[in-house]
C-alpha positions in Angstrom: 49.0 -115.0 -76.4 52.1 -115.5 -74.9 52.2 -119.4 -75.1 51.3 -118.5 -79.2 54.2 -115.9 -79.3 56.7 -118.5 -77.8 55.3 -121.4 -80.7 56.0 -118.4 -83.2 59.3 -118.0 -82.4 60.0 -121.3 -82.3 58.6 -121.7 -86.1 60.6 -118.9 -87.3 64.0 -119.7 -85.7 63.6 -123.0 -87.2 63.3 -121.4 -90.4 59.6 -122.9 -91.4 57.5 -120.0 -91.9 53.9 -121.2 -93.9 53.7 -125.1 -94.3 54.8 -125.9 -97.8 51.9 -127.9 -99.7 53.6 -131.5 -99.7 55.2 -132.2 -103.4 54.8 -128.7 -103.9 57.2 -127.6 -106.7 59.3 -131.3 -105.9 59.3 -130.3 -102.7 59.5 -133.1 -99.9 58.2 -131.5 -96.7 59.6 -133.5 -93.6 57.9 -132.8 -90.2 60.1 -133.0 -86.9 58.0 -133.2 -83.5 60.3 -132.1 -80.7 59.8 -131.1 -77.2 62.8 -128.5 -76.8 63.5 -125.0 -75.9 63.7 -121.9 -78.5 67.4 -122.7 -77.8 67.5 -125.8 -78.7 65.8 -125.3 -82.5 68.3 -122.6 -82.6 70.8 -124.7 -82.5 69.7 -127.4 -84.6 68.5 -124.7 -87.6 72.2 -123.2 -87.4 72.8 -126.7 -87.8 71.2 -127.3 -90.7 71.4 -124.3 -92.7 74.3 -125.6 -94.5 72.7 -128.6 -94.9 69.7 -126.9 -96.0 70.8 -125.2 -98.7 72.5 -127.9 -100.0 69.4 -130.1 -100.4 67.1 -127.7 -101.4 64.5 -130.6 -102.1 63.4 -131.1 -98.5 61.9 -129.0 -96.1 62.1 -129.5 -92.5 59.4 -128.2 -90.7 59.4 -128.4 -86.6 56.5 -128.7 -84.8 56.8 -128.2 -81.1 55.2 -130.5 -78.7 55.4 -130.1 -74.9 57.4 -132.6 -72.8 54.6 -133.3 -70.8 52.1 -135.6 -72.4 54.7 -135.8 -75.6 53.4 -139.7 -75.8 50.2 -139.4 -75.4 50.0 -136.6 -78.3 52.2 -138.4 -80.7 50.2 -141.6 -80.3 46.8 -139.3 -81.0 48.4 -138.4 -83.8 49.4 -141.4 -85.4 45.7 -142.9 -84.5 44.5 -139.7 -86.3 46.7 -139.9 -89.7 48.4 -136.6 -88.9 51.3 -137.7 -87.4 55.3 -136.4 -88.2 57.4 -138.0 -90.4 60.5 -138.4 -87.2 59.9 -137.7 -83.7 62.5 -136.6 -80.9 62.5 -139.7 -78.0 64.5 -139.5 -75.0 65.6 -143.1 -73.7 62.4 -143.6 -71.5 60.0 -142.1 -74.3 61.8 -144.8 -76.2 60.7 -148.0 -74.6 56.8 -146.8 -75.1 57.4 -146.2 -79.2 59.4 -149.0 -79.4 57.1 -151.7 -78.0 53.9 -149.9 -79.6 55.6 -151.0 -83.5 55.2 -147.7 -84.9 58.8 -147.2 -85.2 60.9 -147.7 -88.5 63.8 -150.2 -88.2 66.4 -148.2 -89.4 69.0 -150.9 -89.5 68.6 -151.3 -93.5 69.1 -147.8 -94.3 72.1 -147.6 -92.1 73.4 -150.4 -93.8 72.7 -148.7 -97.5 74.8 -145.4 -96.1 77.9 -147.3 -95.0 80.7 -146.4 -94.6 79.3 -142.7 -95.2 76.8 -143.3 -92.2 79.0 -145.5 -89.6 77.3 -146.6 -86.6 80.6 -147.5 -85.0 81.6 -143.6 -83.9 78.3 -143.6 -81.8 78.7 -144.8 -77.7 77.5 -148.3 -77.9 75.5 -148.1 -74.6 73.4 -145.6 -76.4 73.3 -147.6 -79.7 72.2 -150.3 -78.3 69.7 -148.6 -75.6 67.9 -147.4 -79.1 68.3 -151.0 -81.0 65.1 -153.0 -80.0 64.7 -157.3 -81.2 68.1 -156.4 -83.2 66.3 -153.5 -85.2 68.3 -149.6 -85.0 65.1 -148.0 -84.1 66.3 -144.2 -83.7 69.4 -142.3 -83.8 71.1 -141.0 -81.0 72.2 -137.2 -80.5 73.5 -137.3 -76.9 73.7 -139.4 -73.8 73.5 -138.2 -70.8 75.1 -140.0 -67.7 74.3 -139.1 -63.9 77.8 -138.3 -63.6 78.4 -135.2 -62.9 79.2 -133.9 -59.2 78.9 -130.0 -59.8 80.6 -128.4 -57.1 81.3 -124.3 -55.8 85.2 -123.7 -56.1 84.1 -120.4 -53.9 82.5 -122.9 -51.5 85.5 -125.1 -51.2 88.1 -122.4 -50.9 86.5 -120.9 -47.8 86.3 -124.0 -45.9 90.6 -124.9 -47.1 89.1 -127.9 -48.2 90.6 -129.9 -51.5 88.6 -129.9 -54.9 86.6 -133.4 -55.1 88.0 -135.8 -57.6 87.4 -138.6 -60.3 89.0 -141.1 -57.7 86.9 -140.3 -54.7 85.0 -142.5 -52.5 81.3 -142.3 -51.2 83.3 -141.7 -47.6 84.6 -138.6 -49.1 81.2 -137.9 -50.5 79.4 -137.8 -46.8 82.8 -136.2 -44.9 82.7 -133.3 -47.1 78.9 -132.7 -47.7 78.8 -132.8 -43.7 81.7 -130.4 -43.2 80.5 -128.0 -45.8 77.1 -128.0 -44.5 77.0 -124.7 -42.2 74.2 -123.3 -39.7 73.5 -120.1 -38.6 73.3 -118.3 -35.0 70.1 -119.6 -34.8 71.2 -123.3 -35.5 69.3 -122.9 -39.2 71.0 -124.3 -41.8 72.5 -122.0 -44.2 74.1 -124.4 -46.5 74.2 -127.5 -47.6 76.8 -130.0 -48.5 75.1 -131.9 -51.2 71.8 -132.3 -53.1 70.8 -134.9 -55.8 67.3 -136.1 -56.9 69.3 -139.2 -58.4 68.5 -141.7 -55.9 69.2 -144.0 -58.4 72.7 -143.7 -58.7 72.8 -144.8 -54.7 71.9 -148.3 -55.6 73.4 -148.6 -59.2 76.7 -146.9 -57.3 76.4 -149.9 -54.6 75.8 -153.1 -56.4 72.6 -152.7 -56.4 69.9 -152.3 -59.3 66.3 -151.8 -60.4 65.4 -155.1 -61.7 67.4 -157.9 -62.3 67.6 -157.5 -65.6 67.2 -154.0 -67.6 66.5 -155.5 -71.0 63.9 -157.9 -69.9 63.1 -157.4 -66.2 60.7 -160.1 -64.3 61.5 -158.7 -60.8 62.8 -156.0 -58.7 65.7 -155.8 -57.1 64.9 -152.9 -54.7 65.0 -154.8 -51.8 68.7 -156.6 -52.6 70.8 -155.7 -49.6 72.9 -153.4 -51.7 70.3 -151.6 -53.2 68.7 -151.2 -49.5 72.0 -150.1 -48.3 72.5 -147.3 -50.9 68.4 -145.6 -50.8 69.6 -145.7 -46.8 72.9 -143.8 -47.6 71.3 -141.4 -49.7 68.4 -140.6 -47.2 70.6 -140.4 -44.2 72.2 -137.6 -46.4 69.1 -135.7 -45.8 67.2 -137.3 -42.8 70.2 -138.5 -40.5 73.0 -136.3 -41.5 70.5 -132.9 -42.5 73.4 -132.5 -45.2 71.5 -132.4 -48.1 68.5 -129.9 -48.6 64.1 -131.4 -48.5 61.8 -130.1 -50.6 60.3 -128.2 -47.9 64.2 -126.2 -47.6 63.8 -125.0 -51.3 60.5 -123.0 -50.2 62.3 -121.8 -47.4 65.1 -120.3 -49.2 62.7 -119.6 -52.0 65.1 -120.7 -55.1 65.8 -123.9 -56.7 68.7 -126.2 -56.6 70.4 -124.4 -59.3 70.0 -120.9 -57.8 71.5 -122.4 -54.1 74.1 -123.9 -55.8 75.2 -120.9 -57.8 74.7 -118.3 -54.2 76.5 -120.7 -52.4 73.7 -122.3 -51.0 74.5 -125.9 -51.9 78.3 -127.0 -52.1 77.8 -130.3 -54.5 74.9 -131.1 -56.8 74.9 -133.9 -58.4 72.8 -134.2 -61.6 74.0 -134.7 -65.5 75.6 -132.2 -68.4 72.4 -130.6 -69.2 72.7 -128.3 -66.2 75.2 -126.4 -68.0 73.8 -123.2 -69.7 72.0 -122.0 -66.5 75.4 -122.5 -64.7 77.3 -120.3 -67.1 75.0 -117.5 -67.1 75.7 -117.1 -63.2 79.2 -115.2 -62.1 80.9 -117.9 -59.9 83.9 -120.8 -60.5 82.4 -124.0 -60.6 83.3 -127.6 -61.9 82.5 -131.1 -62.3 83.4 -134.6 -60.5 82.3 -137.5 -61.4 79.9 -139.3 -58.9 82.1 -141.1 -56.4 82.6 -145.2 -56.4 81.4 -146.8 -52.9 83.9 -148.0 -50.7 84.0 -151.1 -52.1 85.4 -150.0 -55.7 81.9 -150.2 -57.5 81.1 -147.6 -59.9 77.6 -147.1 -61.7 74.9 -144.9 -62.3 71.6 -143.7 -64.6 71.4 -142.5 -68.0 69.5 -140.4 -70.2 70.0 -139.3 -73.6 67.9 -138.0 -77.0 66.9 -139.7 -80.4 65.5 -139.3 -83.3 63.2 -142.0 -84.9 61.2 -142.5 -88.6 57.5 -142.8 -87.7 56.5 -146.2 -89.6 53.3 -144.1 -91.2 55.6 -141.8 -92.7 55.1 -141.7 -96.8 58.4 -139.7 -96.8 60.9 -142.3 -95.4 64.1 -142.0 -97.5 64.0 -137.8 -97.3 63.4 -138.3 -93.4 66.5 -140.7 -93.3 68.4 -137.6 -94.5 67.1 -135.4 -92.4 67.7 -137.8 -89.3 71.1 -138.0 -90.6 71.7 -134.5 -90.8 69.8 -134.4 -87.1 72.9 -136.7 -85.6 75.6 -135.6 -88.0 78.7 -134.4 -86.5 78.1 -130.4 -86.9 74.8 -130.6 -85.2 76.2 -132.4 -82.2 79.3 -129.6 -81.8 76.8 -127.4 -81.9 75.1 -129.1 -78.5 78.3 -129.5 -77.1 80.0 -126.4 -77.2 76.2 -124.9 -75.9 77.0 -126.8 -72.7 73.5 -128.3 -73.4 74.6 -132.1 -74.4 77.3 -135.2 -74.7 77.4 -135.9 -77.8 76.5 -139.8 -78.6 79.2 -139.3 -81.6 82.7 -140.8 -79.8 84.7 -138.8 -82.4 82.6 -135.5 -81.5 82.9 -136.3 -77.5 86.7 -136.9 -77.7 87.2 -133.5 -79.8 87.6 -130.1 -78.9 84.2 -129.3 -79.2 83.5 -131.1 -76.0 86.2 -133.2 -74.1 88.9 -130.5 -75.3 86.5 -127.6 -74.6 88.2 -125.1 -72.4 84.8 -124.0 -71.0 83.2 -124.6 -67.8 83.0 -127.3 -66.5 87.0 -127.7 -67.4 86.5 -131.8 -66.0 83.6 -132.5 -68.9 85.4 -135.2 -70.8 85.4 -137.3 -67.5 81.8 -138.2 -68.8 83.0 -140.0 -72.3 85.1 -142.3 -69.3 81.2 -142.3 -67.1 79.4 -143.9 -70.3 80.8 -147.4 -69.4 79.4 -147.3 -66.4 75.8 -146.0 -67.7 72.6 -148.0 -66.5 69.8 -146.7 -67.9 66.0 -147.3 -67.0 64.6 -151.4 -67.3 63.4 -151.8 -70.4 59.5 -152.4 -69.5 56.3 -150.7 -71.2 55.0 -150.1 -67.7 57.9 -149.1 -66.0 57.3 -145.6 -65.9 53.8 -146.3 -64.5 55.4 -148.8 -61.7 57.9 -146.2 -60.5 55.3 -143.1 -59.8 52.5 -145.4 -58.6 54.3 -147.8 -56.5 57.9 -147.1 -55.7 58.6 -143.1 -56.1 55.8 -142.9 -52.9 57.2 -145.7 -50.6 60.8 -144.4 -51.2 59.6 -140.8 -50.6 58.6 -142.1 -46.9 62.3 -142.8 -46.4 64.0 -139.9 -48.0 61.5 -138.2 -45.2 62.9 -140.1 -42.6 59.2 -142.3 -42.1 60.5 -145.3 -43.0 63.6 -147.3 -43.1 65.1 -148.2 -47.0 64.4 -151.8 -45.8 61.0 -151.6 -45.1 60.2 -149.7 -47.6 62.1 -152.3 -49.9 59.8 -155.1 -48.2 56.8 -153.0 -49.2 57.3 -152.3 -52.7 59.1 -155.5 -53.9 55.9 -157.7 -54.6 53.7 -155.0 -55.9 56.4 -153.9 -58.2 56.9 -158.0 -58.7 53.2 -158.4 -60.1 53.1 -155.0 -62.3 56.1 -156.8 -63.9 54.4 -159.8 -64.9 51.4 -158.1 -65.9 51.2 -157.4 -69.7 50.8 -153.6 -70.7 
C-alpha cells in the first residue's frame, strides 16, 4: 500500500488524475515516463501550470517508472505497443535508446521552431552528448559535472585552516584531507578528510581516460600511466593515507556520506550539484570548490545530466514536441535551479540569478557553468555499462581495498575490457 500511496501522490501532484480517453473532446493526451522523486514532478507541474492552461489541448500525464530497471521497462513497453509518447534519459540511459533507433531525431522540429526554440543557449557538451550520427535526439534539462568539492566551513574553522579554492592543486587536496582527518583516544578515526565515489575524476583529472576515444571507443585506456597514476592517488586516499572513509566505516558510524558530512564526520565530499536539497535541510555552513587540477595544470572530470526524448512509436509527435519544449523551457529549469536539485543545460538560465547569481547555499555554484568545459562524460558504447560492472568496477574495487596495486589491476582489466569493445552488442 505504501509503494501505491507514493505512485498516487505522484499522479496527483502532477496534476493527471483519471487518464483522459486519447482524442477525447480534441484532447491530445501526451504520456511522460520519468524516474524522479514526488519533488521533482512538483516542480515540473508548477512548471507547467502556466503552460498548461495556456494549451488546454494537451494533457500531460506522468507515469512514474523506477530508476532501476528504467531500460528494461521502457523497451518492454515499446515491444508491447504501450509505450510513452517522451521518456526522461540521463546521459548513460541515453547511449542504450540512442543505438536501439527508437528515438525521434528531433533536429527538424528544432529547425521548424527557430529562432523561438534556439539550440544555441543550451551547454554544447550536453547538446552534443544527446546528438547521435548528426541527429538532436533529446533535449537537455541539466548537466551535471563531478565538480563540486563540498566542504564543512565548521570543520575548517576548528582546524585554522583556509577555505579550499577554484585554483587548488591535488597537493592541496591530500595535505588537507590528511590534516583534517582526526582519531580518537583509542587511535579510531573520528573524521575524515575526504570522501568521493568518483574515481573517475582521478584519471580524467590526471591525463588520463576511459577509452581512447568517448564517441567511438575501440580500447581502454585504464592502464595509460596517467590513468594508473590517478586510481593509485585516489586509493591511497583511503588505503595508504586512511583519509578517506571504506564502505565498511559507513556501517561503523551507521550514516551515509551525506549524514557524516553534515555531523562533521567527513570534511570534503566530492560529488555533483544534485546533493543540494539534503544539504540544506541540515543546520551547518557548508560550500562548494571545484575539484582540484593535478599538479601538472590538467583539469577534467565526469558528467551527468537529464533529457527528454520523442519515442519514434509515438502517434502524437508534434503535441509531444511542445510538451518537450515546455519540459526544457527556461521557467522549468529555474525551477530546478533555485530547488538546488540541477544546472541548468540552458547557458542563459545558468548565468542568471536563478542559479549562478543565487545567493543560496552553496554561494560558489556558478563555478560549475566554468566546470562544463572540462566535462567528460561516459564512452559512448552500447555495452559500456555492462563492461564497467562486470569487468572493471570489481578489479578496481581490489585496489581501492588496498589488494592490489592500480597497475595491476590496470594489466588485468585492459584486454578483457579490449575484447568487450570489439564485440558487437
Amino acid at each position: 500500500m505504501k509503494g501505491f500511496s507514493i505512485l498516487l501522490t505522484i499522479f496527483v501532484l502532477a496534476g493527471c488524475g483519471p487518464s483522459v480517453e486519447p482524442g477525447a473532446q480534441g484532447i491530445k493526451e501526451v504520456k511522460v515516463s520519468f524516474w524522479g522523486t514526488p519533488e521533482e514532478i512538483s516542480i515540473i507541474t508548477e512548471a507547467l501550470a502556466p503552460w498548461q492552461k495556456q494549451h488546454p489541448g494537451i494533457k500531460i500525464v506522468f507515469e512514474h517508472t523506477p530508476y532501476t530497471g528504467y531500460i528494461s521497462k521502457v523497451l518492454t513497453r515499446i515491444a508491447g505497443g504501450a509505450a510513452p509518447d517522451i521518456i526522461a534519459t540521463e546521459v548513460d540511459y541515453f547511449v542504450t535508446f540512442a543505438t536501439k533507433g527508437v528515438l525521434e531525431d528531433l533536429t527538424p522540429y528544432a529547425k521548424a521552431d527557430s529562432p523561438e526554440f534556439d539550440t544555441s543557449d543550451f551547454f554544447p557538451q550536453i547538446l552534443d552528448r544527446f546528438t547521435y550520427q548528426g541527429k538532436l535526439l533529446a533535449v537537455p534539462r541539466d548537466i551535471a559535472p563531478f565538480a563540486c568539492v563540498f566542504y564543512n566551513k565548521k570543520v575548517f574553522d576548528q582546524a585554522h585552516l583556509p577555505y579550499p579554492t577554484d585554483d587548488w592543486n591535488w597537493s592541496d587536496l591530500l595535505r588537507l584531507a590528511r590534516e583534517l582527518t582526526q582519531k580518537d583516544g583509542s587511535g579510531r578515526i573520528s573524521r575524515y578528510g575526504f570522501y568521493s565515489w568518483a574515481w573517475q575524476d582521478f584519471v580524467y583529472g590526471n591525463g588520463g581516460g576511459l577509452v581512447d576515444n568517448v564517441k567511438n571507443p575501440a580500447k581502454t585506456r585504464l592502464d595509460d600511466d596517467r590513468s594508473v597514476m590517478g586510481l593509485q592517488f585516489y586509493a591511497d586516499l583511503s588505503a595508504l593515507y586512511e583519509a578517506m572513509p571504506t564502505p565498511t566505516a559507513f556501517t561503523n558510524f551507521g550514516m551515509g556520506a551525506d549524514r557524516m558530512f553534515a555531523n562533521g564526520r567527513i570534511a570534503m565530499f566530492l560529488s555533483g550539484i544534485w546533493e543540494t536539497p539534503q544539504f540544506r535541510n541540515y543546520d551547518f555552513e557548508w560550500d562548494v570548490a571545484m575539484f582540484p587540477k593535478n599538479d601538472k595544470g590538467v583539469r577534467a572530470f565526469g558528467a551527468g545530466g537529464t533529457g527528454y526524448a520523442i519515442l519514434k512509436s509515438s502517434k502524437r509527435k508534434k503535441a509531444a514536441w511542445e510538451v518537450i519544449k515546455a519540459l526544457t523551457g527556461p521557467e522549468g529549469q529555474r525551477r530546478f535551479a533555485q530547488r538546488g536539485l540541477a544546472q541548468p543545460a540552458r547557458i542563459s538560465v545558468a548565468e542568471s540569478d536563478a542559479f549562478a547569481g543565487d545567493p543560496s547555499a552553496p554561494q560558489n555554484k556558478k563555478m560549475l557553468n566554468e566546470a562544463v568545459q572540462y566535462a567528460v562524460f561516459s564512452p559512448f558504447h552500447p555495452k559500456w555499462r555492462e563492461i564497467e560492472e562486470k569487468h572493471i568496477r570489481p578489479k578496481l574495487d581490489l585496489v581501492f581495498n588496498g589488494k592490489k596495486t592500480a597497475a595491476e589491476a590496470a594489466q588485468e582489466l585492459a584486454p578483457e575490457v579490449n575484447a568487450q569493445l570489439r564485440q558487437p552488442e
